[in-house]
C-alpha positions as CSV (number, residue, x, y, z in Angstrom):
1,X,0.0,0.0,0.0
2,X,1.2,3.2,-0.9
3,X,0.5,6.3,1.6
4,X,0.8,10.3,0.5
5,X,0.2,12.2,3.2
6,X,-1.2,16.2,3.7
7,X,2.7,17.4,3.7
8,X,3.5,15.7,0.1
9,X,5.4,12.7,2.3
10,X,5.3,9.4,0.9
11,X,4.8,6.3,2.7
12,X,4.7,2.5,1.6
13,X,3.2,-0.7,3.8
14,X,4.1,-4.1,3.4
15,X,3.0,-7.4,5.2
16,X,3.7,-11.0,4.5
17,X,1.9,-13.9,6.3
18,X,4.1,-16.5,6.7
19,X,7.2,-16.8,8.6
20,X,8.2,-20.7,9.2
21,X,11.5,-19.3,11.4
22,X,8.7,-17.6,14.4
23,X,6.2,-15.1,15.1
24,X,7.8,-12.3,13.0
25,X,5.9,-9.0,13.9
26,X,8.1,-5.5,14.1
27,X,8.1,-2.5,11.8
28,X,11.2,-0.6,10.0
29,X,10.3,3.0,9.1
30,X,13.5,4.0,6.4
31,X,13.2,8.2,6.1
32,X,16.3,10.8,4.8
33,X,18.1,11.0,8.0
34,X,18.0,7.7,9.6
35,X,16.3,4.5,10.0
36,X,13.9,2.9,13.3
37,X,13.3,-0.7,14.0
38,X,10.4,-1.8,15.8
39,X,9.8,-5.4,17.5
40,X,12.5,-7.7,17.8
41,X,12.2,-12.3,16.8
42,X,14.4,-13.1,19.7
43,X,14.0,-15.2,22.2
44,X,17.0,-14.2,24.1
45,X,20.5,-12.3,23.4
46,X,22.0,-15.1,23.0
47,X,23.0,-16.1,19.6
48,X,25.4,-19.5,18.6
49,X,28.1,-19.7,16.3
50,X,29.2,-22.9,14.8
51,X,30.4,-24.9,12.0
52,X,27.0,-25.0,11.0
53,X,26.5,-21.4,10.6
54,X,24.7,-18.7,13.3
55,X,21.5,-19.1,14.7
56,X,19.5,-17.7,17.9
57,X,16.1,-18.9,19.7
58,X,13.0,-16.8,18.3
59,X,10.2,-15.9,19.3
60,X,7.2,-18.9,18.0
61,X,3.7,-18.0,19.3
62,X,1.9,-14.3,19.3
63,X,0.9,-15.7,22.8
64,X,4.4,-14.7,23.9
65,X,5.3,-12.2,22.0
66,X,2.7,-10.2,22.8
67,X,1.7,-11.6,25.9
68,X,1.9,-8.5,28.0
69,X,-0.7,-6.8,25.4
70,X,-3.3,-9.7,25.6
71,X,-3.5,-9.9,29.5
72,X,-3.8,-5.7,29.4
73,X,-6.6,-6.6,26.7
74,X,-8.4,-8.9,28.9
75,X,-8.4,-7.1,31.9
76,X,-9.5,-4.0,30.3
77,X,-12.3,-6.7,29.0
C-alpha cells in the first residue's frame, strides 16, 4: 500500500503472512536521515556460532510475543 500524506510525504506498507522461522511481527520505518526498527524475533540475546553457521532462539507463538498486550486486553475486558 502506498500512503501520501497532507505534507507531500510518501509512505509505503508491506505485510507478508508467513514466517516458518517464528512469530515475525516488528516494523522498519526508512526516512532521509535515519532509519527505526520496531519489534525484535528473539528469544534471548544469545546467539550461537558454529560450523554450522549462526542461529539464535526466536520468538514462535503471538501468545508470547505479545503476551503482555493480551493480559492488558483482557483485563480492560
Amino acid at each position: 500500500v502506498t500512503i501520501k500524506f497532507d505534507n507531500g510525504a510518501i509512505a509505503t506498507a508491506e505485510a507478508n503472512f508467513q514466517a516458518v522461522y517464528g512469530y515475525d511481527v516488528r516494523g522498519e520505518v526508512f526516512g532521509s536521515e535515519g532509519m527505526l526498527t520496531i519489534g525484535d524475533l528473539r528469544h534471548t540475546n544469545m546467539t550461537r556460532y558454529n560450523k554450522d553457521g549462526v542461529s539464535y532462539n526466536t520468538i514462535r507463538y503471538d501468545q508470547d510475543l505479545l503476551f503482555d498486550a493480551y493480559v492488558d486486553e483482557l483485563q480492560s475486558f
